[in-house]
C-alpha positions as CSV (number, residue, x, y, z in Angstrom):
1,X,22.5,21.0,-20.6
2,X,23.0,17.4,-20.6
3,X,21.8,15.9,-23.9
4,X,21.9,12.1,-24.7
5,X,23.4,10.7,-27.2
6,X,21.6,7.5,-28.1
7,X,17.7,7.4,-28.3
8,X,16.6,4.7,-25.1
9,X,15.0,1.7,-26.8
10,X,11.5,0.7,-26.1
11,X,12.8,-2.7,-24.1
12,X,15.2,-0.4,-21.9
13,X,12.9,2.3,-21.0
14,X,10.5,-0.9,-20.4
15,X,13.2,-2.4,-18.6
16,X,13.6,1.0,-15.9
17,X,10.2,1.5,-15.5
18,X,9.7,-2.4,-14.4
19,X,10.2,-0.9,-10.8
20,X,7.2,1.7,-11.3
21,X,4.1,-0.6,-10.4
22,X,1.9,-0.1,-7.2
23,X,2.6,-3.4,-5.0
24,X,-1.3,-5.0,-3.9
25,X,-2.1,-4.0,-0.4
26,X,-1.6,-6.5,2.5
27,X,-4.2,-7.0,4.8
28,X,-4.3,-9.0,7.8
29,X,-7.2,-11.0,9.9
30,X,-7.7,-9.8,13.4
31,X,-9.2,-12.4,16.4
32,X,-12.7,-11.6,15.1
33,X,-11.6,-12.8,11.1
34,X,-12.1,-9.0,10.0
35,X,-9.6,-7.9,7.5
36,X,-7.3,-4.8,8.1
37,X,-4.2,-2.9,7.1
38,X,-1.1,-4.1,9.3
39,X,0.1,-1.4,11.1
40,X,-3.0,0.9,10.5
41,X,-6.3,1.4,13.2
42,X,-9.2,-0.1,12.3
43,X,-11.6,2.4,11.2
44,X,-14.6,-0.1,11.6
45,X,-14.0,-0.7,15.4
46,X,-11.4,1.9,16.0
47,X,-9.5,-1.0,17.6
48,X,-5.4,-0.5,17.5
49,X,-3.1,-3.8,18.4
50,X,-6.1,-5.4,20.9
51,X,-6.7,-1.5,22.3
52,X,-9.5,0.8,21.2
53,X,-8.4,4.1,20.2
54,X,-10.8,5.8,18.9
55,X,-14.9,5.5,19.2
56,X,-16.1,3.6,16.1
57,X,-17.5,4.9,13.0
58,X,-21.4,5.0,13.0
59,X,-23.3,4.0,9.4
């Protein structure tokens, strides 16, 4: 088994795990100004690039 040979200083491991944060989500504004997910359907009007594909949600 593979063992290292040097203990990883703080400001390397720091330095690998730089990569490991969550971007923020995107959203974009449709033709009515409601925000969305790109590439996602609408949940709120069940609306797909200008199509409806599914019935939308009831509150």
């Amino acid at each position: 088994m593979a063992v290292p040979k040097r203990k990883t200083s703080p400001s390397r491991r720091g330095m690998r795990r730089a990569h490991h944060a969550l971007p923020k989500n995107t959203f974009v504004e449709d033709k009515d100004g409601e925000l969305h997910r790109p590439h996602h359907v609408n949940l709120k009007t069940g609306m797909y690039r200008g199509k409806q594909i599914l019935q939308p949600k009831e509150d």
